[in-house]
TORSEKOL-391756 format. One line per field, with one value per residue (C-alpha): x, y, z; residue in three letters. Coordinates in steps of 0.2 Angstrom, whole numbers, always signed. Layout:
// TORSEKOL-391756
xx	X;...
yy	Y;...
zz	Z;...
residuo	ALA;...
***
This chain:
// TORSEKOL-391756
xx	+1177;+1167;+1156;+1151;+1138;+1143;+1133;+1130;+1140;+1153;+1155;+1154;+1165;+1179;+1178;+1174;+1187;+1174;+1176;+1168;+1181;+1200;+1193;+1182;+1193;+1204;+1189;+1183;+1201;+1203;+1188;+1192;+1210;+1203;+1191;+1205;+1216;+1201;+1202;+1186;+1171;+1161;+1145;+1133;+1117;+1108;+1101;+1115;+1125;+1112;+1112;+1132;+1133;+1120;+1128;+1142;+1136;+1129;+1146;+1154;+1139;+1142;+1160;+1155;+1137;+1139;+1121;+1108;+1117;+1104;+1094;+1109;+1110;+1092;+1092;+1108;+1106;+1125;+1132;+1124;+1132;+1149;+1148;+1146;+1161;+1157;+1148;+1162;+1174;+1164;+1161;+1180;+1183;+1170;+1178;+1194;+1191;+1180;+1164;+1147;+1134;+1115;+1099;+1085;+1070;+1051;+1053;+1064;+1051;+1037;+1045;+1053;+1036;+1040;+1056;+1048;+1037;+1049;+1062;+1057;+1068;+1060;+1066;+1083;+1088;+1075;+1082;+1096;+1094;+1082;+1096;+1109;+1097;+1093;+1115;+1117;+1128;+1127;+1138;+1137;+1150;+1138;+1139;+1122;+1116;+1099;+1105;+1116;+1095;+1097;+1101;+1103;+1117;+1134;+1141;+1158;+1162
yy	+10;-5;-13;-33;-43;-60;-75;-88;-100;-91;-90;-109;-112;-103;-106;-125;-128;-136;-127;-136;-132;-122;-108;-105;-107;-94;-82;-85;-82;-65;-60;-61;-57;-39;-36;-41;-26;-14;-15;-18;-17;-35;-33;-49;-47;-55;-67;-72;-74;-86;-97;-98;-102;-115;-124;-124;-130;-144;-145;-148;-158;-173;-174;-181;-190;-191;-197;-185;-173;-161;-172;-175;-156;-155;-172;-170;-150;-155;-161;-144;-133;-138;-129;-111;-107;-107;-94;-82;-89;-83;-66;-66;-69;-57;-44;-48;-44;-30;-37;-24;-35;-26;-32;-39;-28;-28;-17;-31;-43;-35;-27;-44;-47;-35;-42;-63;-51;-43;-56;-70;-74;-78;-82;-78;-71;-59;-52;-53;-41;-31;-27;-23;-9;-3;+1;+4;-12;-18;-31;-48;-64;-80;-96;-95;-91;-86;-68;-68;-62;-49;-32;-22;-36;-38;-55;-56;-72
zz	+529;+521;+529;+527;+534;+538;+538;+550;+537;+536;+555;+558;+541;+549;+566;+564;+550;+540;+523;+509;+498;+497;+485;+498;+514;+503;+504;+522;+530;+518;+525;+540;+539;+530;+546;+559;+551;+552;+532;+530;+546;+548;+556;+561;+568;+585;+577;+566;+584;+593;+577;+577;+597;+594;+580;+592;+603;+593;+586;+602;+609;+594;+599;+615;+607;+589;+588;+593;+601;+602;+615;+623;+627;+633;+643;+651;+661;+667;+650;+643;+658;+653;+637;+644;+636;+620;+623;+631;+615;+602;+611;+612;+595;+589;+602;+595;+578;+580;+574;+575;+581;+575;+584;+576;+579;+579;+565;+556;+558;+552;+537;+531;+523;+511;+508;+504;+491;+483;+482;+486;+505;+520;+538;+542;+525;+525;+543;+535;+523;+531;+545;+530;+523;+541;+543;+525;+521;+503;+504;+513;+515;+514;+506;+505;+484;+489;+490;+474;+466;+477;+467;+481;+490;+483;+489;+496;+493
residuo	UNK;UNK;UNK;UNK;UNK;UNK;UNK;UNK;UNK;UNK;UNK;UNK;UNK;UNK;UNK;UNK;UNK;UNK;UNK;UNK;UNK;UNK;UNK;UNK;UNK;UNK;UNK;UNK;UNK;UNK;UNK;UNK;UNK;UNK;UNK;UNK;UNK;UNK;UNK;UNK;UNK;UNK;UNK;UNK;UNK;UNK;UNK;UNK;UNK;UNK;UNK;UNK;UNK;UNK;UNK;UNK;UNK;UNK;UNK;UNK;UNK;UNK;UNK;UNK;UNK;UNK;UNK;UNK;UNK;UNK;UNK;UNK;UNK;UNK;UNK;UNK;UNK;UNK;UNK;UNK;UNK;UNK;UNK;UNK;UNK;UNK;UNK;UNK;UNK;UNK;UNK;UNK;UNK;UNK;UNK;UNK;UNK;UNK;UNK;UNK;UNK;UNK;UNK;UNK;UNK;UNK;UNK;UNK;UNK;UNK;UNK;UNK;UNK;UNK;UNK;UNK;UNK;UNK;UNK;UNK;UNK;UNK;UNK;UNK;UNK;UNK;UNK;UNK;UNK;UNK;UNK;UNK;UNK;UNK;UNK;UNK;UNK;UNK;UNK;UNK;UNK;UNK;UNK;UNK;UNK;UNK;UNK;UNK;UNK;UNK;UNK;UNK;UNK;UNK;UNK;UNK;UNK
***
């Protein structure tokens, strides 16, 4: 089966209905339409999950305090409690559609070195990548162009 890795943005694209355009909302949902029928495997990893939850919860925060939502969160410990579900809907949905999530791991971290002298990507794109070669995935659904220099990477979208 093909595997893809997905991308924080394409998560919260899809999930929050905020698509920048409708060539892309056309990709997105065949993505994910392809992983719900076992056509194609989607993976995420760790990391890519706590970014996702936490951009929802920002998301949801800012409907309630569209200014500074984030100090909303840390300031209010009640405000913040009332969004524990967002957690147990995003589990839900990567349940639902069969989503492999990978850790990130020591070995990630040290190795993604390499990966900022070899091409140039740091942070999250170099876990990133560094977890695709780890599970043999060559393919990734971002709308993030950074890894379109990528040789190895194939880009779904």
């Amino acid at each position: 089966m093909n595997k893809v890795m997905i991308d924080s943005n394409v998560f919260l694209y899809f999930l929050l209905g905020t698509f920048p355009d409708p060539a892309c909302r056309e990709r997105i949902v065949s993505l994910f339409e392809a992983v719900e029928h076992r056509d194609t495997e989607g993976v995420t990893t760790g990391r890519i999950v706590d970014e996702v939850i936490f951009k929802l919860l920002l998301a949801k925060a800012r409907e309630t305090y569209p200014n500074k939502p984030l100090n909303h969160l840390k300031s209010d410990p009640e405000f913040a409690k009332s969004l524990h579900g967002i957690h147990e809907e995003f589990f839900g949905f990567t349940d639902a559609f069969g989503i492999t999530i990978v850790p990130t791991t020591l070995q990630h971290l040290r190795h993604s070195g390499t990966l900022l002298k070899a091409f140039g990507i740091f942070g999250n794109d170099a876990l990133t990548l560094e977890a695709m070669l780890t599970h043999n995935i060559t393919r990734i659904a971002t709308c993030d162009r950074d890894f379109e220099r990528i040789e190895l990477v194939e880009m779904w979208l």
